[in-house]
N, C-alpha and C positions, 0 to 999 in steps of 0.2 A: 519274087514271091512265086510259089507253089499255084500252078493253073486253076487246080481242085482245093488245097489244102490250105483252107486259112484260121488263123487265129480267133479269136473273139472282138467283135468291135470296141475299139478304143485301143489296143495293143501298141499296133502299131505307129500311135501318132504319142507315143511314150520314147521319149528323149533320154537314152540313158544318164544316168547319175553319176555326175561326176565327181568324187570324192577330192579333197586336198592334197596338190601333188608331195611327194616327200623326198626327191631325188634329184639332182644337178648332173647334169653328163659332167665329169672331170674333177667333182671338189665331192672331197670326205670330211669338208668342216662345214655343213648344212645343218639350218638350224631350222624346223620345220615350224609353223606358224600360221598353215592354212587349215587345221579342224577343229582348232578349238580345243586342246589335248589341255590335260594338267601339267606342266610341265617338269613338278615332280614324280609323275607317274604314280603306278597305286601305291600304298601306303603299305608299311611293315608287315601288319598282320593279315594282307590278302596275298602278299608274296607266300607266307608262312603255308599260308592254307592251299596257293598253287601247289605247292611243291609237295604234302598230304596227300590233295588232293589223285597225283600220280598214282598212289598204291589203288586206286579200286576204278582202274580206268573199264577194265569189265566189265563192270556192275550197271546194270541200267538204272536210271536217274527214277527219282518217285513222279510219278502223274503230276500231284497237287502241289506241286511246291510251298508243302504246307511248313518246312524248318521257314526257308525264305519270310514267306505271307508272313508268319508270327512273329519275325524280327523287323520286317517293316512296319507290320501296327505296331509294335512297343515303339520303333526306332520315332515314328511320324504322328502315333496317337492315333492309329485307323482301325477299324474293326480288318483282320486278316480275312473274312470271307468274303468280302469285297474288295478283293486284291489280286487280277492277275499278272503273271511274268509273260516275257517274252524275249525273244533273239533282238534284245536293245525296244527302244519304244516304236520305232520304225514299224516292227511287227505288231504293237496295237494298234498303230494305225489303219495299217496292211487289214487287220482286225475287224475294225469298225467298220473300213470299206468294202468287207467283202460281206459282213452281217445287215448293214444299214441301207448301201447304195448301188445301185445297178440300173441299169435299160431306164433313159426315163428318169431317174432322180437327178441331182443335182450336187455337187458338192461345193459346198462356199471358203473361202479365206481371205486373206488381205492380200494385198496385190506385193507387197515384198515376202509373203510367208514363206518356210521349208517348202522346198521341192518336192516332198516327198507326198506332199498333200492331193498334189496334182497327177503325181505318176502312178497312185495306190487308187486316186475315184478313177482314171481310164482304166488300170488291171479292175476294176470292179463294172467295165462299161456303163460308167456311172460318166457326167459331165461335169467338169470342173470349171467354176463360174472363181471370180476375184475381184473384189470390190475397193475402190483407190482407201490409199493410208493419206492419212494429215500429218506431213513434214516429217515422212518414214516411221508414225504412228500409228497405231489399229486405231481405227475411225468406226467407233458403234453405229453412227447412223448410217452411215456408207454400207455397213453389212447388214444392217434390216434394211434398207434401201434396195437390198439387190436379193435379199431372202424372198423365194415363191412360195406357193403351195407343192411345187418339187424341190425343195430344199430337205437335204436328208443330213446331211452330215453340216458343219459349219465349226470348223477347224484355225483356233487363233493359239499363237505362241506367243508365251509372256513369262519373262521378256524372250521378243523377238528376236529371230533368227535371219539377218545378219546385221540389223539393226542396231542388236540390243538395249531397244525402246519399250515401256512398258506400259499397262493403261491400269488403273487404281483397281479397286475391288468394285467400288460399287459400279463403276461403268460395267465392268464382267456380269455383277449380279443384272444390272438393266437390258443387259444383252439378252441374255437365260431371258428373263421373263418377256420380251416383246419380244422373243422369234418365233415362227408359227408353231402350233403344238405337236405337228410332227416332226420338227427337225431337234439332234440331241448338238449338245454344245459341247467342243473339246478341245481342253485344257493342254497344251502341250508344256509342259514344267520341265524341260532339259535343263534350262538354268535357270528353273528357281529358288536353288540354292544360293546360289551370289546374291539374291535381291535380298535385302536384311529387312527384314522382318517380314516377309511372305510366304505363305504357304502352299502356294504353288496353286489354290486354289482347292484342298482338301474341303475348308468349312463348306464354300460353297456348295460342292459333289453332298454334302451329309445335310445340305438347305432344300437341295432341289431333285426331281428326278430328270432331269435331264440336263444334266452335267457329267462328263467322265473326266480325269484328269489324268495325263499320261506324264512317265518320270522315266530316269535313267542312269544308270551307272557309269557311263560314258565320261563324263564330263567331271565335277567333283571326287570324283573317287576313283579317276583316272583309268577305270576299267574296257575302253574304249574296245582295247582287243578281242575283248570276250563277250560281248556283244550281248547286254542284261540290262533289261527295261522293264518298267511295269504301269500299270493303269491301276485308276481307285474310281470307280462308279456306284450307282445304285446296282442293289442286287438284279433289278432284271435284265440290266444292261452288262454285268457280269456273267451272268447265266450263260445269254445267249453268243459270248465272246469264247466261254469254256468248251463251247462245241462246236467252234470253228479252228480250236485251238487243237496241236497235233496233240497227240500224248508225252512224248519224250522232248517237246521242242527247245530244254537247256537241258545241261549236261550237267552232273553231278560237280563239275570242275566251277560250272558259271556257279551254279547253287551255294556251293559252297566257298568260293572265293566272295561274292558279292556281300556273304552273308557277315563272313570275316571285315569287308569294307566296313558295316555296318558301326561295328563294333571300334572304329579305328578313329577315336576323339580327339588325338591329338595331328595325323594326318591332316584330320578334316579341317581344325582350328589352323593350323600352318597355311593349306592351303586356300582357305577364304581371305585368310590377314594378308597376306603374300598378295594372293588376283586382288586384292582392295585394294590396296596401297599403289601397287606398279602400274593396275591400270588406270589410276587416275595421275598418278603420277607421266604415265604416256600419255595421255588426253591431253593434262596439260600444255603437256612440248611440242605436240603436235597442233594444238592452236596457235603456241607465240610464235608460230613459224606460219601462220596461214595454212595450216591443213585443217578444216575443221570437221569436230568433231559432237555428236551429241551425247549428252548423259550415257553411259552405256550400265545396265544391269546385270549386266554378265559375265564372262571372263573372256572379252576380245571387244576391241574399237570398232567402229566404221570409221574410216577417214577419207573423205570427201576432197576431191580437186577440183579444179577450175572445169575440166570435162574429160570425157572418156580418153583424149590424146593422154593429156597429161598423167592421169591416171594409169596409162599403159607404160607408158614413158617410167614414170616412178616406178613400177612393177618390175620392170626390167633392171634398174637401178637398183633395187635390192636384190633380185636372183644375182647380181652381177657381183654382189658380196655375201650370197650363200645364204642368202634370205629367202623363204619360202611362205607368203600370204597369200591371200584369194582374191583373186579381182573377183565382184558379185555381178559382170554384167548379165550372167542368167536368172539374177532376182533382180531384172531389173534395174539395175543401180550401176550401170557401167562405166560411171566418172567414181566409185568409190574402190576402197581396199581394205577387206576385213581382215583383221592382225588381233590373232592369238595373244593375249596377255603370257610372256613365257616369264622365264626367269631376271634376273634384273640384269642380265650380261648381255639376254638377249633385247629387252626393252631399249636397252642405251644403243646398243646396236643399231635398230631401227631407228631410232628419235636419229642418233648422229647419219646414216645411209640419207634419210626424209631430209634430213637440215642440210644438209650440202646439197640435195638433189633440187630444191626450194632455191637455195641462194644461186646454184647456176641457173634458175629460171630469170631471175630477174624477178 
């Protein structure tokens, strides 16, 4: 560190983010499994509109992403003016923490939630507070339990992030209403696509003013690379999100490939029926072997061992056959191995790597 020259407090006790590795020194039959990707990748008609896209790479993108806004309200039923984008949801989060929480506030989540909740309230010099889960469950009382009068933000993902554990509506709506009345509530919806029949939490945001709900193209719609997210709040919570927002912060290419995802029914039906089926069909296998596994809403397992050895042990045991999952011991969870629902070559792959790796345990 610089004698004179430092950062802002909380910077540096920010733990960089480590992303899912994709690489094996020596093998080019790797099959990657640790982000949670689609594993068909985007669908037809946002390929189409990359490769359009090309001709007006000059052009600078419009402010308002107002094409965008207007096909997610038809796409989701939202009113468009209470709709902003961003470089994937990441950046509303980034968002809320730089609008909401600073010096002195406080930011709450569950004790397994995204990382990123924690590394966005310290860049906000804001304090990240975590309140325990019930059996890797968001636990309502646990987070008004631990909610202050410096409670600014209060950040749950549903379904959770590496969990993928979910809690009903009405627990969400109880939450909203017993948290103090300055703190806002946020919805993070990266997969709540998968979860059949929810909506990530929209009705809510359009019941209450203090609900925002954060989404993403990352996941379902395979758009991972181009990095296109969005939030749906009350208008004053939008407002004050647009003027922290740069002007140009997606590009004509995100704009309009996401917009194309939109539009892409039959992608989307493939790849919900496909992550349905395999990933229960992988839960399965991985219980009649003793790995166990909880309900997951999402498009990826948790699979639980005997403890953090064993769990390392197995981990190695798959990179050793060009398997590439995440061990979550930095959510805490360091006897577990979150495993990407991929295609059904790669599913059998793991179940049979896990089944022999189990049966040389004894």
């Amino acid at each position: 560190m610089h004698a004179q020259i430092h950062p802002q407090p909380g910077i540096l006790e920010i733990a960089l983010y480590q992303g899912g590795s994709s690489k094996i020194a020596g093998r080019d039959d790797v099959v990657k499994l640790s982000s949670n990707e689609n594993p068909f990748g985007a669908g037809d008609l946002a390929r189409m509109a990359y490769a359009r896209a090309g001709h007006d790479l000059h052009r600078y993108p419009s402010t308002d992403h107002a094409g965008l806004r207007e096909a997610l309200g038809a796409h989701f039923g939202l009113e468009p003016a209470r709709i902003i984008c961003g470089a994937g949801s990441d950046e509303i989060i980034s968002f809320l923490c730089q609008a909401y929480a600073g010096p002195g506030d406080e930011v709450l989540y569950s004790e397994h939630g995204f990382l990123m909740y924690r590394i966005s309230a310290l860049a906000a010099g804001a304090t990240p507070v975590t309140a325990p889960e019930r059996a890797r469950t968001t636990d309502v009382d646990a987070l008004l339990a631990a909610a202050t009068p410096r409670t600014k933000l209060v950040f749950i993902a549903n379904p959770n992030n590496p969990t993928g554990t979910m809690i009903p509506t009405e627990e969400i709506m109880r939450l909203a209403e017993e948290l103090p009345p300055q703190a806002l509530l946020v919805l993070d919806g990266a997969y709540a696509e998968y979860a059949e029949g929810y909506d990530g939490g929209a009705a809510l945001v359009d019941a209450r003013e203090n609900i925002v709900m954060t989404r993403t193209f990352s996941k379902l719609f395979g758009l991972g690379g181009l990095r296109v997210g969005w939030g749906y709040g009350p208008g004053h919570v939008i407002d004050v999100l647009n003027r922290v927002r740069g002007p140009f912060n997606l590009s004509n290419v995100q704009l309009d490939v996401a917009e194309a995802a939109l539009g892409d029914a039959a992608h989307i039906s493939r790849s919900l029926s496909e992550n349905a089926r395999l990933r229960d069909w992988l839960a399965e296998k991985l219980n009649a072997i003793g790995v166990a596994t909880d309900r997951s809403h999402a498009n990826f397992v948790l699979a639980r061992f005997r403890d953090a050895a064993q769990a390392e042990a197995c981990n190695a045991a798959l990179l050793a056959d060009g398997l590439i999952v995440r061990h979550v011991a930095s959510y805490g969870l360091p006897e577990a191995l979150r495993i990407t629902v991929g295609d059904e070559s790669a599913c059998r792959r793991v179940a049979y790597v896990i089944g022999t790796f189990m049966e040389q345990q004894g």
